[in-house]
C-alpha positions in Angstrom: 87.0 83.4 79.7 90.7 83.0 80.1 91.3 81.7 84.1 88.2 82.7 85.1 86.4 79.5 86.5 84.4 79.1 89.6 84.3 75.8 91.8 81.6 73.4 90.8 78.3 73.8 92.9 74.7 73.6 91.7 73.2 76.2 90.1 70.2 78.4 91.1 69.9 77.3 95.1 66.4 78.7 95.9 67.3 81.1 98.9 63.8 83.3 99.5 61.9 84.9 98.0 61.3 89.1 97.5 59.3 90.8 100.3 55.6 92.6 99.7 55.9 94.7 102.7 59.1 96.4 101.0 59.3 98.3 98.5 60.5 96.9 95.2 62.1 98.5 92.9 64.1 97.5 89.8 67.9 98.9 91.5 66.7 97.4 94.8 64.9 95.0 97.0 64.4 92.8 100.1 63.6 89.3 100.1 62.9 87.0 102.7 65.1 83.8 103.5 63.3 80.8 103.8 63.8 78.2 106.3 67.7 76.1 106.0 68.8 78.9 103.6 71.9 80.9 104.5 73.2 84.7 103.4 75.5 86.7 103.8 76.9 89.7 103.0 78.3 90.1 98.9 76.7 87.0 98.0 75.0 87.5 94.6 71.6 86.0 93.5 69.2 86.1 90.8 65.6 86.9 90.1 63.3 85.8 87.2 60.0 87.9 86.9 56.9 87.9 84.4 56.0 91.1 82.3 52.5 90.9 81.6 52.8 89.9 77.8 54.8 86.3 79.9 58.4 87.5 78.7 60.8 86.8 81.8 62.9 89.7 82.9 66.0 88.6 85.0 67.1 90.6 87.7 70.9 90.2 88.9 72.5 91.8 91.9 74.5 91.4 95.1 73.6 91.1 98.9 74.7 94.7 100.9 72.3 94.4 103.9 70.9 90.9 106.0 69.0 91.1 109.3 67.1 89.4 110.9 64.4 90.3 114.1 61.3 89.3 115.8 57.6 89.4 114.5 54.6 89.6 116.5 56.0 91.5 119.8 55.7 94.6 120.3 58.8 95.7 122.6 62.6 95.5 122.4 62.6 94.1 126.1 59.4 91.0 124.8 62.7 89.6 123.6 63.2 87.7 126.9 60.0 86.5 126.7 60.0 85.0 123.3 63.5 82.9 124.4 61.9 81.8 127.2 58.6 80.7 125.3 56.4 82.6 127.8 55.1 85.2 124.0 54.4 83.4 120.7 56.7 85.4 117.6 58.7 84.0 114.9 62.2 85.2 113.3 62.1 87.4 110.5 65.2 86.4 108.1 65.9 89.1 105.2 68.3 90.7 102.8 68.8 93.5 101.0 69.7 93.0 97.2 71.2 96.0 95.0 70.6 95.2 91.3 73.9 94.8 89.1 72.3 94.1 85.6 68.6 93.5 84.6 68.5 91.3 81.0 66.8 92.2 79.0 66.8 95.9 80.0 63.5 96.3 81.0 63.7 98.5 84.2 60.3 97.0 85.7 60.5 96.1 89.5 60.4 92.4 90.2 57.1 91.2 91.7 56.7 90.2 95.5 56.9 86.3 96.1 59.5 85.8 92.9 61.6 83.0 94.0 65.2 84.1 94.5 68.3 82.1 93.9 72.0 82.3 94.3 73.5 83.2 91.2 75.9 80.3 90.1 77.7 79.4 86.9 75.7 80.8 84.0 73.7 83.5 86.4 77.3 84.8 87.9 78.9 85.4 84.4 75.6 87.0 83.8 75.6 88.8 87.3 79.0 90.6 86.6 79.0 90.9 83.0 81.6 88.2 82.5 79.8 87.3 79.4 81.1 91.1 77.7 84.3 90.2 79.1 84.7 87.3 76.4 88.0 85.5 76.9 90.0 89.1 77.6 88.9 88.5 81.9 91.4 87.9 84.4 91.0 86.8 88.1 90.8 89.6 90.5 90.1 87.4 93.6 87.6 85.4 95.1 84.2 86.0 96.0 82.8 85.2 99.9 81.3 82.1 98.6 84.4 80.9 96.8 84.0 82.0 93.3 86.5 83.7 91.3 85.5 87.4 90.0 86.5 88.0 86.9 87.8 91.7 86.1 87.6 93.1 82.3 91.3 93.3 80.8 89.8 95.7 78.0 89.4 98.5 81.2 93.3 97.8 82.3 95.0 97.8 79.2 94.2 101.4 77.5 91.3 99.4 74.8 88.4 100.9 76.5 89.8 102.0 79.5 92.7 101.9 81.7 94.4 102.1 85.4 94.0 100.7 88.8 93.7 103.1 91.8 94.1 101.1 95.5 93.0 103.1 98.8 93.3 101.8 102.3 95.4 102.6 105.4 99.0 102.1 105.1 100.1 98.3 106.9 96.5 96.8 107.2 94.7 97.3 103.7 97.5 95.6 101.7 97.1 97.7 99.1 100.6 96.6 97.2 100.3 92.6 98.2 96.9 93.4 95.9 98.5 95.4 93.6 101.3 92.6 93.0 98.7 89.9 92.8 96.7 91.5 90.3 100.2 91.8 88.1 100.8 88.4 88.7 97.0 87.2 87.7 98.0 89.4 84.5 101.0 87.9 83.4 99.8 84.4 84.1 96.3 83.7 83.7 96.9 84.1 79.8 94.7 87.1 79.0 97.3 88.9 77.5 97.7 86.0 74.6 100.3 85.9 72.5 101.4 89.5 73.3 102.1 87.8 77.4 105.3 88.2 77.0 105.5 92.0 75.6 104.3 92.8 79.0 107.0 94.5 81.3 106.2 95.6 85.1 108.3 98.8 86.5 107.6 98.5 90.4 108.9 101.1 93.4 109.6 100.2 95.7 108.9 102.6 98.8 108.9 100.6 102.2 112.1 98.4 103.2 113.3 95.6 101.4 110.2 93.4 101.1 109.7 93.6 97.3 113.5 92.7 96.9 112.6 88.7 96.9 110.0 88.2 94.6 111.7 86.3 92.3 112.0 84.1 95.2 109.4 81.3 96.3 107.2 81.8 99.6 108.1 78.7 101.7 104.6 79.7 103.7 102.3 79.5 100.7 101.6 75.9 100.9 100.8 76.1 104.6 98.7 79.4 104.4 96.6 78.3 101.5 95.6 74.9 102.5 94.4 76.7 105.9 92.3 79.0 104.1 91.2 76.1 102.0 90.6 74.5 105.3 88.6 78.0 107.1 86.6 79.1 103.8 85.5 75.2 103.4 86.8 75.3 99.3 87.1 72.6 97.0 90.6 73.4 96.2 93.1 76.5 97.0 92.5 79.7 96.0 95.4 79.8 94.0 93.7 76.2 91.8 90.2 77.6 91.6 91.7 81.0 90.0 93.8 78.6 87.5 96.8 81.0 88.7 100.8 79.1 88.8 101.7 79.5 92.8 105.1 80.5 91.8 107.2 83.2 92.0 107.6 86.4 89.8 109.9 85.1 86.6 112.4 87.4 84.8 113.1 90.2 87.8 115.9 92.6 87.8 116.8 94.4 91.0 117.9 97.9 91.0 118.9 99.7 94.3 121.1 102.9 94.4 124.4 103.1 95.5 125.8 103.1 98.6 126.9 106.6 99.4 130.6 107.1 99.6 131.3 103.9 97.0 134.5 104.7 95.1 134.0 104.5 91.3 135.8 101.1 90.9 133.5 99.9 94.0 130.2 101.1 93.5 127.9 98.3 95.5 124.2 98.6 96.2 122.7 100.6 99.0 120.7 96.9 100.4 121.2 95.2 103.6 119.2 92.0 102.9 120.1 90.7 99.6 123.9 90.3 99.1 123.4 89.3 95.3 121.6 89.4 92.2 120.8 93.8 92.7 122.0 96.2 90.4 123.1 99.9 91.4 121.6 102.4 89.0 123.0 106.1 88.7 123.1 108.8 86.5 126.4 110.0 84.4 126.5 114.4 84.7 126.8 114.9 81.4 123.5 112.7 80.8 122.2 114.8 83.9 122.8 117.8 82.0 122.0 116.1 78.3 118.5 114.4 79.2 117.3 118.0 81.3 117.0 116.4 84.7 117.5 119.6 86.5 113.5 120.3 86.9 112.9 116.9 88.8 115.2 118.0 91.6 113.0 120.7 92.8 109.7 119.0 94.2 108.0 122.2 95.0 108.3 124.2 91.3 105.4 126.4 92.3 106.8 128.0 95.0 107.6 131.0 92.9 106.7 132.0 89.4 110.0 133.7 88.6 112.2 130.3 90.2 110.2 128.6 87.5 111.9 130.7 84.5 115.4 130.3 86.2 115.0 126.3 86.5 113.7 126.0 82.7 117.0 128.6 81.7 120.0 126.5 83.6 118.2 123.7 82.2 118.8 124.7 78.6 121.8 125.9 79.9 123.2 123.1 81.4 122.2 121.2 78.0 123.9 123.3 75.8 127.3 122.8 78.3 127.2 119.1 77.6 127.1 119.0 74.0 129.9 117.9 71.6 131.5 115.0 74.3 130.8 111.7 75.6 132.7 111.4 78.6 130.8 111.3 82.0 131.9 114.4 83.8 131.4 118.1 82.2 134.7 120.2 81.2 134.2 124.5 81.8 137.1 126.5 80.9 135.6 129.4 81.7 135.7 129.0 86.3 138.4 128.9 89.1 136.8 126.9 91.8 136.9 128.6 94.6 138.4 126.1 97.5 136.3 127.2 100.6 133.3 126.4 98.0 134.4 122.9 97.4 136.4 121.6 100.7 137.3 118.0 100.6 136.3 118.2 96.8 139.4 116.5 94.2 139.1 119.4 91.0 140.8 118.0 88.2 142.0 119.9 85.2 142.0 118.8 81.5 145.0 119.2 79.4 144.0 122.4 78.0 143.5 123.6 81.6 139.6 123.3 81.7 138.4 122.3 85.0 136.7 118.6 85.2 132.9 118.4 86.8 132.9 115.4 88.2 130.9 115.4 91.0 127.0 117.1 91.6 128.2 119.3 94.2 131.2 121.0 91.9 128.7 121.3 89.5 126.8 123.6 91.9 129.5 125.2 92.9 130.1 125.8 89.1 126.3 127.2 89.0 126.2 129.3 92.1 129.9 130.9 90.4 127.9 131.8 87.3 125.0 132.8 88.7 125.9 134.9 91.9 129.7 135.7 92.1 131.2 135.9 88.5 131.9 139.6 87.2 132.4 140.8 90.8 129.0 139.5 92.1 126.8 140.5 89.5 126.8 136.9 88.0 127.2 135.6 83.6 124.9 137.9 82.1 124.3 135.3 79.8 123.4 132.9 82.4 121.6 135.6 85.2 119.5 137.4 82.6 116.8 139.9 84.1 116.7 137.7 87.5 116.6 138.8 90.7 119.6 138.5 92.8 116.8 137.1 95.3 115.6 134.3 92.5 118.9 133.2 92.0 119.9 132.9 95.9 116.8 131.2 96.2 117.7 128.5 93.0 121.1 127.8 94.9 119.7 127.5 97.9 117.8 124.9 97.0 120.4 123.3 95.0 122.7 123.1 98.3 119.7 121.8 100.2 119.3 118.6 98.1 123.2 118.5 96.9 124.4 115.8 99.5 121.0 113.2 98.6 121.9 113.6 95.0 125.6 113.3 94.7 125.8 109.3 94.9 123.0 109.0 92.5 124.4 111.6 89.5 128.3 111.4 89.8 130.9 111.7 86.9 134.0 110.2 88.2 132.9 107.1 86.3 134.5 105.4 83.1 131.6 105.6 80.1 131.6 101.9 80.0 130.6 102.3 84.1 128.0 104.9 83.1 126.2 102.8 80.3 126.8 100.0 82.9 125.3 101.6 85.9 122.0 103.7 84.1 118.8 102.3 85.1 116.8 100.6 81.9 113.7 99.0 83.3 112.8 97.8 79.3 116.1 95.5 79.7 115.4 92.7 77.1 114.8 89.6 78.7 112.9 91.3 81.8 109.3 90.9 82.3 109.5 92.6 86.4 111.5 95.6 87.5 111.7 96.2 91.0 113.3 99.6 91.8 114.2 100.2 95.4 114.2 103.8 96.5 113.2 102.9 100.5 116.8 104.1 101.4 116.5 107.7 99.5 115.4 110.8 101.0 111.8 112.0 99.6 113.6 114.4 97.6 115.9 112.1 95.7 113.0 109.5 95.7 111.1 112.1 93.9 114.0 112.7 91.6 113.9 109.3 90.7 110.9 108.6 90.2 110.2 111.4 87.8 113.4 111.0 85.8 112.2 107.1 85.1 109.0 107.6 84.7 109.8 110.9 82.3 111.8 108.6 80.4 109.0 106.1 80.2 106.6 108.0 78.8 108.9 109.6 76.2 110.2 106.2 74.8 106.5 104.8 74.7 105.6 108.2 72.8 108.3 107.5 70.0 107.3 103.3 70.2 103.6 103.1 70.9 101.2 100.8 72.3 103.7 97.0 71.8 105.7 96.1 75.1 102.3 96.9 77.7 104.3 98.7 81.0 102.7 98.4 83.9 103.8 100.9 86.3 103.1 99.9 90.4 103.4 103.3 92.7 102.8 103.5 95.7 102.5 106.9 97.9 100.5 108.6 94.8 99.6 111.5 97.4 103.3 112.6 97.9 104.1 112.1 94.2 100.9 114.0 92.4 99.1 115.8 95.8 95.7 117.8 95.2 97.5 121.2 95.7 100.8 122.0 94.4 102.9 121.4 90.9 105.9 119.9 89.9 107.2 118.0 87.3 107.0 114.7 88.7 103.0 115.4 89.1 102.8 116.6 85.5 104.2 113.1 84.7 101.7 111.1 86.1 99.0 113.2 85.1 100.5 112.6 81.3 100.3 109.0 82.5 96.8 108.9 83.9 95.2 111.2 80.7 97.3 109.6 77.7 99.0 106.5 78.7 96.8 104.5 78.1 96.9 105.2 74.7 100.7 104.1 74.4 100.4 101.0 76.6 101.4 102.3 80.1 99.1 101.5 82.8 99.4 103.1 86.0 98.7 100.8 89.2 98.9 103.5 91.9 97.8 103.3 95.8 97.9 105.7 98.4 96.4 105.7 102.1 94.1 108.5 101.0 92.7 109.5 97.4 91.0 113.1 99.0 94.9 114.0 99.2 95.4 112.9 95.7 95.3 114.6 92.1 91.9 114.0 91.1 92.2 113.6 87.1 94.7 111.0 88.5 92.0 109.1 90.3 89.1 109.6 88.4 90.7 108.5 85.1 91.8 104.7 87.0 89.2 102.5 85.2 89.3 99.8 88.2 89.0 101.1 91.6 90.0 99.1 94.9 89.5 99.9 98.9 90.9 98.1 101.5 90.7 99.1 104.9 89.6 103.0 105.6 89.4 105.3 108.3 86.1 106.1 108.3 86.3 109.7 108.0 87.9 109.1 104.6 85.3 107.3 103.3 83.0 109.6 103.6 84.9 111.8 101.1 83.3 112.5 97.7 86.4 110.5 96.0 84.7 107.4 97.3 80.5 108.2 96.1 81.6 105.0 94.0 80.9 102.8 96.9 77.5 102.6 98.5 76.9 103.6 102.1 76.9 100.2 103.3 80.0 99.3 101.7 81.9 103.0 103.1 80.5 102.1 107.0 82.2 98.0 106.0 85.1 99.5 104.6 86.3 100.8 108.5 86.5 97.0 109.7 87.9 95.1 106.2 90.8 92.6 107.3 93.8 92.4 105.7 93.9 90.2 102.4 90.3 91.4 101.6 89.4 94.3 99.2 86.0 95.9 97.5 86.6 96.0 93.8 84.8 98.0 91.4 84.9 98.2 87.6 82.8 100.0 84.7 81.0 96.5 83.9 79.4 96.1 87.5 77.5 99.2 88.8 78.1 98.2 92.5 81.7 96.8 94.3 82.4 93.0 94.9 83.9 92.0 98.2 87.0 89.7 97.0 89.8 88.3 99.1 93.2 86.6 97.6 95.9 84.3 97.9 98.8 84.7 100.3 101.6 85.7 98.6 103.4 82.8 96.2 106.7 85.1 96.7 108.6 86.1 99.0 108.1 89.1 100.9 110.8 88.8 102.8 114.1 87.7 103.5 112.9 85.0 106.3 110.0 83.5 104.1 112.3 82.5 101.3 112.1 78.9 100.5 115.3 77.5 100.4 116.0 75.1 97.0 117.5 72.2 99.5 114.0 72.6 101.8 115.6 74.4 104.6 114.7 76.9 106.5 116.3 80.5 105.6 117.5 80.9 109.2 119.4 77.3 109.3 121.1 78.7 106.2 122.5 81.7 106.9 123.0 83.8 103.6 123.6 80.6 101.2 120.6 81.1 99.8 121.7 83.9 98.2 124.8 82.6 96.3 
């Protein structure tokens, strides 16, 4: 099993043994702990019984309830009595065990006074299937008594299932700090073989600048992880016992998009933190018009039936226009702008007296022209149709309303070699990690984004198959694909979630809470993760996954610690992590001469 070793420690510790005055059953039991043993909660342990024919039936499974009380009083207040020795009573240690696996699969109940032991080694690979796993297992954390738990890479990578969904409340479950660790466990523990470097990473990011430095080393790792060495009393850090590089993400590219106002011979990136090494990404309007990018600029498509047909008709529209050139802007001979429509626009003519589109809002000027006011008012037949005046004020409106978030993102005052420079390729040869930064959009031209890369995504994995696994790491899955509603962006990652798994694109999404997401979305994510919950939330059905002791735990989790559950294991494992290896931000970079980042100034960056 690829990466996947636990620290050394002596197998099969005798901890109890099961309890007769409980019932037993073969998915559950109670067992006492004997005298100098210690449990807690998530520990796993092991149980050998005897059938009546003297075959051994082993029972595997992990710890979900411990208590302990008094025996041989009768009242809650005798307790004072008992500490002061004035009533005889002795403590009553126990634990409650749910069953992960029985081998062989005889489904008989273990037999009071069976010894039980913590399941080490051999008994843990047995305990969570690690021994179906093979050598395709990757670390997914470690367990509360320091060893690693292994996660299938056969239900992540499309062969027998696919996806990773992450709940948890927004700035205390860490929901992308896992998300990025499990990516970097991926690429580097070696479960991907020969094929490791085929795999390519497309991550959004939604919240500041944080994920704008992960090609850059943590100068706190060191520190952090010898403290939790240190706290957790391990052998060696986390980061050794996974068999995990603490290093940085290798092979990034940075894409941010423009600064608004940036002149076409000065177009910068929209980032405060990072003065180099990020790429502005926009889109050319021709290839706005050529690659039918109209229908990801309205987020909320279902708002009307008839608004539906007029979107999918400019669209086709808007395609035919840009046929038969390749220069960025669009060329109509067939409008006179109208100047109180397009103040403080430059119009430019061609030299056969066409007018130049070059910017998004002339471009809906152009469309509001053909739709509303040409022939007097009544609009381009050809273009208006059977609509209703009504349906086509309500399509411009909408246009005007998102016109000044698009226009520095889809612009065609560029030179081509500017637009082939400047469009956004997160397959880039050469790059394993694409970080896309869309924190300084509005939701609307976030959305627009997102859908438009994503679109593209799917369709080039569609033409090339399975080779080049993407993982795609998105955040906010509840504003992108909500329970009620359509758009296009949703019908993207529900393509994602149903069939891209079969073409090699995995879907690593999060969100604060699944109730609010699509649920094909969530039901079809093979792994499942929670972090921190309210506790209302968790009593949703989208989390019946997790016992009720685990949904009342899953109000108080800390940060860096996550229940994990996966096909192979029929109940979730409490794991925790590293601390990040990279950066996360601009003050924990660790400067190549050993200085701090604040002693530095911004030299770290050139």
């Amino acid at each position: 099993m690829t990466g996947v070793q636990g620290p050394s420690a002596a197998t099969g510790a005798v901890v109890g043994m099961v309890l007769g005055t409980q019932d037993v059953t073969p998915v559950s039991f109670w067992f006492a702990v004997q005298p100098g043993a210690s449990i807690q909660l998530d520990d796993l342990v092991v149980v050998g019984t005897r059938k009546p024919d003297g075959a051994e039936v082993r029972f595997y499974g992990i710890v979900d309830h411990v208590r302990t009380r008094h025996e041989g009083v009768t009242f809650d207040s005798d307790v004072q009595d008992v500490a002061a020795g004035l009533l005889p009573a002795s403590v009553s240690y126990a634990a409650r065990v749910l069953v992960t696996r029985v081998h062989p699969e005889n489904f008989i109940p273990p037999q009071p006074g069976d010894v039980v032991r913590h399941a080490r080694d051999a008994d843990l690979r047995m305990a969570l299937s690690a021994d179906k796993m093979s050598d395709r297992a990757f670390p997914g954390g470690l367990l509360a008594d320091g060893q690693v738990l292994p996660l299938n890479y056969r239900f992540v990578n499309g062969e027998n299932g696919g996806h990773i969904n992450i709940s948890g409340i927004s700035g205390v479950a860490t929901k992308t700090s896992y998300a990025l660790f499990l990516l970097h466990s991926i690429f580097r523990s070696g479960v991907m073989g020969a094929s490791a470097s085929a795999g390519r990473a497309l991550i959004f990011n939604v919240k500041g600048e944080d994920l704008l430095f992960l090609d850059q080393a943590n100068r706190d790792v060191a520190a952090r992880e010898a403290d939790a060495q240190a706290q957790k009393g391990l052998p060696r850090t986390r980061y050794d016992l996974m068999n995990l590089p603490a290093e940085a993400f290798r092979d990034v590219q940075f894409l941010a998009p423009p600064r608004p106002g940036s002149a076409a011979g000065a177009i910068v990136p929209h980032v405060e933190q990072r003065a180099s090494g990020v790429t502005p990404f926009l889109y050319s309007l021709r290839e706005f018009c050529l690659r039918r990018m109209l229908p990801y600029v309205f987020v909320d498509r279902d708002a009307s039936v008839n608004l539906g047909f007029v979107i999918g008709s400019i669209e086709d529209r808007l395609y035919r226009l840009a046929q038969g050139a390749d220069t960025p802007y669009l060329t109509v001979e067939d409008w006179q702008p109208d100047a109180e429509q397009l103040i403080d626009e430059d119009v430019r003519f061609d030299e056969l007296g066409g007018v130049r589109i070059s910017t998004f809002p002339q471009l809906v000027a152009y469309l509001e022209y053909k739709l509303l006011d040409a022939n007097d008012g009544e609009g381009d037949r050809k273009w208006v149709g059977k609509q209703s005046p009504a349906t086509l004020q309500a399509f411009i409106r909408r246009l005007r309303g998102v016109q000044k978030h698009l226009t520095p993102l889809v612009r065609g005052d560029l030179s081509a070699a500017q637009a082939a420079q400047y469009r956004p390729d997160p397959l880039k040869p050469g790059v394993q990690t694409t970080v896309v930064d869309i924190h300084t959009l509005s939701a609307t031209a976030q959305m627009f984004v997102v859908g438009v890369l994503l679109r593209d995504l799917f369709e080039h994995k569609e033409r090339v198959g399975r080779q080049d696994t993407v993982f795609v790491v998105l955040d906010e899955l509840n504003k992108y694909a909500p329970r009620d509603g359509d758009s296009p962006i949703k019908d993207v990652l529900l393509d994602i979630a149903e069939r891209g798994r079969s073409l090699g694109i995995i879907l690593i999404g999060a969100q604060q809470t699944a109730s609010e997401v699509e649920r094909r979305i969530v039901s079809n994510a093979a792994i499942r993760v929670v972090g921190r919950l309210d506790l209302a939330e968790a009593e949703r059905p989208e989390y019946r996954f997790l016992p009720q002791s685990f949904r009342a735990r899953a109000g108080i989790l800390q940060p860096g610690t996550m229940l994990v559950s996966q096909p192979d294991v029929p109940n979730p494992v409490l794991v925790n992590y590293p601390f990040p290896a990279w950066a996360t931000r601009k003050d924990e970079v660790d400067d190549l001469r050993g200085k701090r980042v604040e002693d530095v100034g911004d030299d770290w960056l050139r």
